[in-house]
C-alpha positions as a printed Julia matrix, in Angstrom:
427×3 Matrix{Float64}:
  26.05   18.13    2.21
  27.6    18.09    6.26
  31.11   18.43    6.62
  33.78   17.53    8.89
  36.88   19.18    8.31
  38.22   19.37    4.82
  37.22   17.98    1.61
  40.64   15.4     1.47
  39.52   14.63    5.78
  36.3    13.08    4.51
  37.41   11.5     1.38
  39.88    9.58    3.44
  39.54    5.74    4.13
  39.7     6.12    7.31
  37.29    8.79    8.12
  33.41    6.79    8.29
  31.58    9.71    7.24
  33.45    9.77    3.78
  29.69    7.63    2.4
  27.8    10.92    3.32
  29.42   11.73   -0.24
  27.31    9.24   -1.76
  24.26   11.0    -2.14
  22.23    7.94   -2.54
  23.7     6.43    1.3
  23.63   10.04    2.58
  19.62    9.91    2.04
  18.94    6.82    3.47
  20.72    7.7     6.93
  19.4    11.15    7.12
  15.63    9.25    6.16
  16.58    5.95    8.59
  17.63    8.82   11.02
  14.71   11.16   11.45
  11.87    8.07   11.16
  13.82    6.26   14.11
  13.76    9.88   16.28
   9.85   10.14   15.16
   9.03    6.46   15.66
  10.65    7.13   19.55
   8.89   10.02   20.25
   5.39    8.17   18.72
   5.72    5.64   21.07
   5.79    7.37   23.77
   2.86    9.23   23.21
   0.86    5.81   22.56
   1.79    4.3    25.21
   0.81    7.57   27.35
  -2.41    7.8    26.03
  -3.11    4.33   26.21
  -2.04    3.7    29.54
  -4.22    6.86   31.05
  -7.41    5.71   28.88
  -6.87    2.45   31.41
  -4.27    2.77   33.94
  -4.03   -0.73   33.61
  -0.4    -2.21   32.8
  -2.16   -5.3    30.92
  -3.14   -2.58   28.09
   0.62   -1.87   27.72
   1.57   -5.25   27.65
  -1.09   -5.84   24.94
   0.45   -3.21   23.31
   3.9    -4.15   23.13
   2.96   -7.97   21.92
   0.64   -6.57   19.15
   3.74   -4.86   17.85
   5.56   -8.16   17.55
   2.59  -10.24   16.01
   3.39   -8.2    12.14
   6.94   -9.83   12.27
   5.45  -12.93   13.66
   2.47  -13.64   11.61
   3.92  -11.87    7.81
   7.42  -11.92    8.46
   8.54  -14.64    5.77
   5.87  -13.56    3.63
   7.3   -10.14    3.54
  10.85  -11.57    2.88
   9.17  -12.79   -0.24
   7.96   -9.47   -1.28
  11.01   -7.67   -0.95
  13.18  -10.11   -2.83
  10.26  -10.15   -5.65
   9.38   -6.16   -6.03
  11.79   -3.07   -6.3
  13.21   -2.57   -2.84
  13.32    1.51   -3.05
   9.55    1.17   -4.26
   8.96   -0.56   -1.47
  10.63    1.14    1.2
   8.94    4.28    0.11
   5.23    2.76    0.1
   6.33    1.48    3.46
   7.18    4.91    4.54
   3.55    6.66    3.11
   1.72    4.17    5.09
   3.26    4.63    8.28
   2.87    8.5     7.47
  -0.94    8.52    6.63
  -1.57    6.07    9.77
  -0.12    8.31   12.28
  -1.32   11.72   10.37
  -4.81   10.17   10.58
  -4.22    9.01   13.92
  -3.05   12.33   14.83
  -6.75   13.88   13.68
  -8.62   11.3    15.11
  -7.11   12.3    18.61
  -7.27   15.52   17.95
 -11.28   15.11   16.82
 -12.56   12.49   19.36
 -10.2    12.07   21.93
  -8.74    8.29   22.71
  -9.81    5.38   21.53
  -8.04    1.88   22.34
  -8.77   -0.21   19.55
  -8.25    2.57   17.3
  -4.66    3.28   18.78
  -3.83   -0.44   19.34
  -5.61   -0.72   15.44
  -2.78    1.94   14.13
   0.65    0.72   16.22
  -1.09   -2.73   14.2
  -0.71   -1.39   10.85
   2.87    0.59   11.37
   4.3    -2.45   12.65
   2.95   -4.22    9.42
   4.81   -1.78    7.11
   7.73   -1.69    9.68
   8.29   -5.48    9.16
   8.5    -4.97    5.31
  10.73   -1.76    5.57
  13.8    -3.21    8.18
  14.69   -6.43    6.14
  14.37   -4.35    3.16
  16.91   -1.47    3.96
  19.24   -4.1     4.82
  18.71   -6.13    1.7
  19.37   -2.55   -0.27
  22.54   -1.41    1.2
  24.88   -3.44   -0.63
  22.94   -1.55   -4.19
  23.93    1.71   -2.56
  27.62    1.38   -1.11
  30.16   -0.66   -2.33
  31.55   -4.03   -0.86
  34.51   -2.58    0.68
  32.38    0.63    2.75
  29.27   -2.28    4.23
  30.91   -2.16    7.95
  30.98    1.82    7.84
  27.73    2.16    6.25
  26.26   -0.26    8.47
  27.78    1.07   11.56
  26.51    4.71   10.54
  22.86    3.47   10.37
  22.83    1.45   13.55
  24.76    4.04   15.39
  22.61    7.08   13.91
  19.36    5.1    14.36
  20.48    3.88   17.95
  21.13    7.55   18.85
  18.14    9.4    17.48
  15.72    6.56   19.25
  17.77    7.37   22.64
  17.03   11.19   22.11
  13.57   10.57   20.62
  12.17    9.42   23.86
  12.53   12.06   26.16
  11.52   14.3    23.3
   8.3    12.23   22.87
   7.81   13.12   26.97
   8.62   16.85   26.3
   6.56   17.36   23.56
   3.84   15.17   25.2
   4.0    17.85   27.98
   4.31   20.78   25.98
   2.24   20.98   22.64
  -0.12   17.69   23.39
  -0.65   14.42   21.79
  -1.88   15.35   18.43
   0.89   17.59   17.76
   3.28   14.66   18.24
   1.84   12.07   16.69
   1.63   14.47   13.62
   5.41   14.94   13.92
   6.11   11.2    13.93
   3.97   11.38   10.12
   6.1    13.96    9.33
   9.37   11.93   10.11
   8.01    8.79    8.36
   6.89   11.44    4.87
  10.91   12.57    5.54
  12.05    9.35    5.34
   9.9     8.33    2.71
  11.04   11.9     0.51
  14.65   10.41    1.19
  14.0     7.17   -0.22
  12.14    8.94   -3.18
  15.21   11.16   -4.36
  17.36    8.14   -4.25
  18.66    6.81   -7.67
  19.96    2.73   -7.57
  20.78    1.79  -11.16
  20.88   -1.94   -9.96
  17.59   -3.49  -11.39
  15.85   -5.29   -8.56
  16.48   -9.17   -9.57
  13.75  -11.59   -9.33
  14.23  -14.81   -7.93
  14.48  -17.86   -9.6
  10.53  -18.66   -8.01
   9.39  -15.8    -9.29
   9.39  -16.19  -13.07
   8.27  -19.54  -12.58
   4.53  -20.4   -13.86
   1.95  -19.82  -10.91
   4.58  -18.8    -8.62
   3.5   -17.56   -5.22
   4.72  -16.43   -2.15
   4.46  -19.34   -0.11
   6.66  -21.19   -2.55
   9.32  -17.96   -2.49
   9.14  -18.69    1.11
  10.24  -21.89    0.88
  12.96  -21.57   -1.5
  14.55  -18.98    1.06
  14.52  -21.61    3.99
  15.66  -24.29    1.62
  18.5   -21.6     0.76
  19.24  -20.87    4.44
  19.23  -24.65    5.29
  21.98  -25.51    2.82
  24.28  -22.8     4.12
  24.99  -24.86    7.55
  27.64  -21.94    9.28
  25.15  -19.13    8.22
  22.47  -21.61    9.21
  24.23  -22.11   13.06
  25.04  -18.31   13.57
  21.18  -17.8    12.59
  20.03  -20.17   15.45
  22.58  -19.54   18.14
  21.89  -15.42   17.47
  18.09  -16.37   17.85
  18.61  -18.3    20.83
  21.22  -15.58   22.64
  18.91  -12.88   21.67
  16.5   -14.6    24.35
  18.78  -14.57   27.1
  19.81  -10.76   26.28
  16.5    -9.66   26.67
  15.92  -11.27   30.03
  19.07   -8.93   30.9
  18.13   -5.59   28.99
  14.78   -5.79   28.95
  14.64   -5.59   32.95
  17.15   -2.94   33.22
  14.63   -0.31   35.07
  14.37   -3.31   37.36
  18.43   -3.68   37.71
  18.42   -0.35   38.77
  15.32    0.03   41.86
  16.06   -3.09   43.09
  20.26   -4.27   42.54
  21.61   -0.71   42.61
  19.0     1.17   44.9
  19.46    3.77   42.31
  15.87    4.96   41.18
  15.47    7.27   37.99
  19.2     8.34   38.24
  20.98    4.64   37.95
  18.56    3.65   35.34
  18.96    6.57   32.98
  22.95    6.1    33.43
  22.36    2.74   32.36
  20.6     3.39   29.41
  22.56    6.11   28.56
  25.58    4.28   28.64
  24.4     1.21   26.96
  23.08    3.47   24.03
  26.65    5.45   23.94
  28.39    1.77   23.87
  25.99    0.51   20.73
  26.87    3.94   18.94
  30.71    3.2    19.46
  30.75   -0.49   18.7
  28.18    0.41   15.14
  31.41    2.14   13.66
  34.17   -0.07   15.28
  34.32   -2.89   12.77
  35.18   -0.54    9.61
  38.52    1.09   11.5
  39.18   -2.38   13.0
  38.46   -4.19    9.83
  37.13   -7.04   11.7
  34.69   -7.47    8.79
  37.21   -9.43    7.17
  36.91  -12.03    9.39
  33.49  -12.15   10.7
  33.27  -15.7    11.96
  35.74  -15.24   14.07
  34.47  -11.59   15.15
  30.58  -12.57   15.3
  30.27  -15.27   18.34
  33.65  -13.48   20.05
  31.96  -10.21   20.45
  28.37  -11.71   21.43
  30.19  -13.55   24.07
  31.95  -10.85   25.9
  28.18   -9.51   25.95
  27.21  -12.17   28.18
  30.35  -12.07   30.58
  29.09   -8.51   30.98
  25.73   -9.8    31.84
  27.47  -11.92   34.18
  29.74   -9.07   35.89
  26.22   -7.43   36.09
  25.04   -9.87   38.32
  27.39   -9.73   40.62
  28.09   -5.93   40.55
  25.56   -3.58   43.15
  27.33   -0.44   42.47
  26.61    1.75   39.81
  30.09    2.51   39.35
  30.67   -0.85   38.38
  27.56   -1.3    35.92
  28.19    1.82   33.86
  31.44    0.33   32.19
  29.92   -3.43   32.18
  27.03   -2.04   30.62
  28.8     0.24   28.28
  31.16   -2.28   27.11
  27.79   -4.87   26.68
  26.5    -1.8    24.61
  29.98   -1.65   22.49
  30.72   -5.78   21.93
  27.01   -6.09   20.86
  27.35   -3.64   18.36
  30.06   -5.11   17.36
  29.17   -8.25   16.93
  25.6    -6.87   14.91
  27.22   -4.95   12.31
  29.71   -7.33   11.63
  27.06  -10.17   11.28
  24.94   -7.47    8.97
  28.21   -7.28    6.63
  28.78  -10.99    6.78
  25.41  -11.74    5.32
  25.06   -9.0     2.84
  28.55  -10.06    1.08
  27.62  -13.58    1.49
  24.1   -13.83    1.15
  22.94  -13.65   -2.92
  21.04  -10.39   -3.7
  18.08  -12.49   -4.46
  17.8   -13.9    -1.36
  18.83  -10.93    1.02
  15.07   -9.91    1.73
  14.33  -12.96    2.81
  16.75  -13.9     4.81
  16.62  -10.84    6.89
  12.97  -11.5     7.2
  13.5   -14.89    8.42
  16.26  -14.15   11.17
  14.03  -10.71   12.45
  10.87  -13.02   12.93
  13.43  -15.89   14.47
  14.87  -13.0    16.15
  11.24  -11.06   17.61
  10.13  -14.14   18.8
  12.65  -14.2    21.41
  12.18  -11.02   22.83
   7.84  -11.83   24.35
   9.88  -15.38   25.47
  12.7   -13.72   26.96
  10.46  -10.91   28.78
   7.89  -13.6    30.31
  10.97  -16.1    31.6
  12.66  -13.15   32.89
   9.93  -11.53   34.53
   8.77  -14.76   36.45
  12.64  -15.41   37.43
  12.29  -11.87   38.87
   9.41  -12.8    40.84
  11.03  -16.22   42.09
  14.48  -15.65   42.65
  15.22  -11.66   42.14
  17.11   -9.84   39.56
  20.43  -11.27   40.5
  19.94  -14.32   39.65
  17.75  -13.86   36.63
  20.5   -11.92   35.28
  23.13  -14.7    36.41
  20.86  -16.91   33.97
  20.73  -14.6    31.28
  24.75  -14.35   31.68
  25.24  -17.66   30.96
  22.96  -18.44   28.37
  24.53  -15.64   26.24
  27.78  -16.91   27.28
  27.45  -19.94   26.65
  25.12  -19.94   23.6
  28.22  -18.44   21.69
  30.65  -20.84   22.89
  29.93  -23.49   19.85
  30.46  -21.03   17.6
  33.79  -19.57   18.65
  35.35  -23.53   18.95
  33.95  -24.14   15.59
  36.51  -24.02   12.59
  34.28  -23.69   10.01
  32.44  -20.74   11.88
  35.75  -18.84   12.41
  36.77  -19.2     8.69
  33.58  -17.74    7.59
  33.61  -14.76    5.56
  37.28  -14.91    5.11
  37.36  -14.71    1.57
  34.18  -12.85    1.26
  34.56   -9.77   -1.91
  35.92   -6.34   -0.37
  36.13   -4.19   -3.25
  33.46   -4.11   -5.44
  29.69   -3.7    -5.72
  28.26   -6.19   -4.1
């Protein structure tokens, strides 16, 4: 079990990495961990051998939509699923799929050499089992820690996660260079059959609860899927954070999704600017994940949600403005942080609000809501690139996050939102 300092340092309240004591918590980060390293380094390799089977960007962008169309097309459905069956089951059939895809994948390669549709055919089926396993760790972390440790062991997971993807990448390009494509797609299997050991030695002594759909005669999913909407339509302030998030999500990604092109072209900075950018961004997410347990702004999420989203987009804004780099490494770091922020708070907020039987589902709902935005917000930015330049596309995207948030802050019944929300026992 890791350490830092003494035994009474990482019992304390205060110290974050106190939950590596629960075993159950500690094996789902060190799992959620190594599978988000593996899944970075994967896609990298993919996208390398794809791209020099065609040397064609369209194959890339083909790519990158087919991973979206899982969340798209079975998103709600898999909502369903997660709320009906044991989550840890789950998670952990999740994890052996995605393993024996990429350790076939891996021989196949090795065998035969590349193959587009069977490459596009595998990213396909991970992203399948990927749409089942997110929503479903989030819907499980208020079995593992208690009420009052959600913001830290959120913030753990999206700052470990966040971090292992920024370090997986250039490892994917090193090991790419070094050992070959085979050997690396094997190593992404062997994260996912990590992850998937992890999930295995956990012990929940909740019973997964059915919903009330489920026990009914000639229940189905479709009709599970229903009952979640009709849940998430009668719960109006959860209902107008879900939309506006949705809707600011597309604006973000016209910024962050362009940021290689922020770089070249706003900062004349090549390679250099653009891995500062990143870099900082990344450090600012990992910062912000683990902010809201020492601030304790999970007790007032309503308030905390829009506030933080909002400084985002005044970022955005300064970033559109800014054509130094040492002016878009703070801006960009403190987009990174507020974000963050904002996320795990939200994450919290739901999970204490949110009934257990419903939590699958509802995550499933906002991620599809959510994934939809990003092909949107990558084709409207990329054709305000080409029309009016990265200034003003990010000028756009600025405002629309800015402003997106604004009906939420000035709303009473969004700031009193989670106020009295339980803090001290299982949820």
């Amino acid at each position: 079990m890791p350490s830092s300092g003494s035994s009474s340092d990482l019992s304390s309240p205060t110290n974050p990495f106190r939950l590596f004591q629960n075993s159950n918590f500690f094996r789902l980060w060190v799992g959620a961990v190594t599978s988000s390293a593996g899944a970075a380094i994967g896609s990298i390799i993919v996208i390398w051998l794809v791209y020099s089977a065609t040397q064609s960007a369209l194959t890339i962008s083909i790519l990158g939509i087919v991973q979206f169309l899982p969340t798209l097309g079975f998103g709600l459905l898999a909502g369903a699923l997660i709320d009906r069956l044991d989550r840890r089951r789950l998670m952990m059939s999740c994890d052996v799929a995605r393993a024996v895809t990429f350790a076939a994948l891996a021989v196949y390669v090795l065998l035969y050499g590349v193959n587009l549709v069977v490459l596009i055919g595998s990213v396909f089926v991970v992203a399948t089992f990927s749409t089942i396993f997110r929503p479903a760790t989030n819907a499980a972390i208020p079995r593992i820690v208690r009420a009052g440790d959600l913001a830290d062991g959120n913030g753990l997971l999206q700052g470990g996660t966040t971090v292992a993807q920024f370090v997986g990448s250039p490892l994917g390009g090193l090991v790419l260079l070094t050992v070959g494509a085979s050997i690396g797609l094997a190593i992404n299997a062997a994260t996912f059959a990590v992850s998937g050991t992890m999930i295995f030695l956990m012990v929940i002594a909740v019973a997964a609860p059915r919903s009330p759909a489920a026990d009914a005669p000639h229940s189905s999913l479709l009709r599970e899927v229903g009952e979640g909407l009709r849940y998430l339509r009668s719960q109006q302030v959860l209902l107008a954070i879900t939309l506006i998030a949705m809707g600011a999500n597309f604006f973000l990604t016209m910024c962050f999704g362009f940021t290689v092109v922020y770089a070249v072209t706003a900062l004349h900075e090549g390679a250099t600017g653009f891995s500062l950018l990143v870099a900082a961004y990344t450090a600012g997410f990992a910062i912000g994940a683990v902010l809201p347990g020492r601030l304790h702004l999970d007790r007032s999420p309503g308030l905390w949600i829009p506030s933080t989203w909002m400084v985002s987009g005044l970022c955005i804004l300064g970033l559109a403005v800014t054509h130094s780099l040492l002016g878009a490494v703070p801006l960009t770091l403190v987009a990174g942080v507020t974000l963050s922020v904002g996320n795990t708070t939200w994450l919290v907020g739901v999970q204490r609000s949110v009934p257990d039987e419903y939590l699958g589902r509802f995550f499933a709902t906002d991620e599809a809501g959510s994934y939809a935005m990003i092909p949107a917000g990558l084709a409207i930015g990329g054709v305000l690139i080409v029309l009016y330049g990265i200034g003003w596309t990010y000028l756009v995207a600025g405002i629309g996050a800015t402003a997106m948030n604004v009906p939420l802050v000035l709303s009473k019944g969004v700031r009193a939102w989670g106020r009295s929300l339980p803090r001290a026992e299982n949820a």
